[in-house]
C-alpha positions in Angstrom: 0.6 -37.1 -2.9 -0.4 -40.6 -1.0 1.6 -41.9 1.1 2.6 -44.6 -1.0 3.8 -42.2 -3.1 5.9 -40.4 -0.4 7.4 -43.4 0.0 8.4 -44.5 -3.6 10.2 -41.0 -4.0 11.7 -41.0 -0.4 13.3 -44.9 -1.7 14.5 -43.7 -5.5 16.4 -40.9 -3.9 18.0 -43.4 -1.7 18.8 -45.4 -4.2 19.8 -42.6 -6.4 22.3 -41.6 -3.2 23.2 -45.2 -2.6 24.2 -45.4 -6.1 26.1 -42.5 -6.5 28.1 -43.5 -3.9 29.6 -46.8 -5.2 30.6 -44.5 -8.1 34.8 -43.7 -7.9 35.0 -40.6 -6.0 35.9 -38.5 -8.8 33.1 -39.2 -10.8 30.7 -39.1 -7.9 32.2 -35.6 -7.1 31.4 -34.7 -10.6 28.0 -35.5 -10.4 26.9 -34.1 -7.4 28.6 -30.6 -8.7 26.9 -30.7 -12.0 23.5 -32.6 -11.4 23.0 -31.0 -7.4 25.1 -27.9 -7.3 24.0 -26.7 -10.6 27.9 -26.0 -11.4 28.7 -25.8 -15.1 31.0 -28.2 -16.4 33.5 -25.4 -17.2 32.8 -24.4 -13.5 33.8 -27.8 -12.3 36.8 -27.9 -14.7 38.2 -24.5 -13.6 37.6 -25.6 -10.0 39.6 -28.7 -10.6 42.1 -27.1 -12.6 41.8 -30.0 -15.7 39.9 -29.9 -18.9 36.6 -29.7 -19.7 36.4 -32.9 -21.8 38.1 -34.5 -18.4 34.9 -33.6 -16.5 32.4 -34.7 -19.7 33.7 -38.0 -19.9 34.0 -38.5 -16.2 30.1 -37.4 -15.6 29.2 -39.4 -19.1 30.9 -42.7 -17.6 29.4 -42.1 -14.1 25.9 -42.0 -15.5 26.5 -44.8 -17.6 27.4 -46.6 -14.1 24.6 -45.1 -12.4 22.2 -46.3 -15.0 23.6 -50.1 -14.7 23.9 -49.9 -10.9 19.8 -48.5 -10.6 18.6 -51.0 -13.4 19.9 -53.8 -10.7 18.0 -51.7 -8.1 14.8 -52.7 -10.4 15.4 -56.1 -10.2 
């Protein structure tokens, strides 16, 4: 890997993090457990005591976020 390619990765994941943390905590919380932690979202919902569809829509609207906030990242 070059260098310049170091440095690409090294500045999405940034803006991955960066991103992630304008999302509302819940959401962000959600995220991180499902996409980093590798937790199921029945996991997540047990853990939270709410519903699994709670925890689907809240990740499903986060990414939607996340996808608008890193398209302005682009720009």
């Amino acid at each position: 890997m070059s260098p310049y390619e170091i440095y690409e990765r090294k500045m999405t994941k940034q803006e991955l993090y960066a991103a992630i943390a304008k999302l509302p905590d819940i959401q962000a919380k959600r995220i991180y457990a499902y996409y980093f932690l590798e937790m199921t979202k029945t996991e997540i919902a047990r853990a939270e005591g709410v519903s699994v569809m709670a925890v689907c829509k809240s990740i499903t609207q986060g990414l939607k976020t996340l996808e608008k906030e890193l398209k302005n990242f682009e720009e």
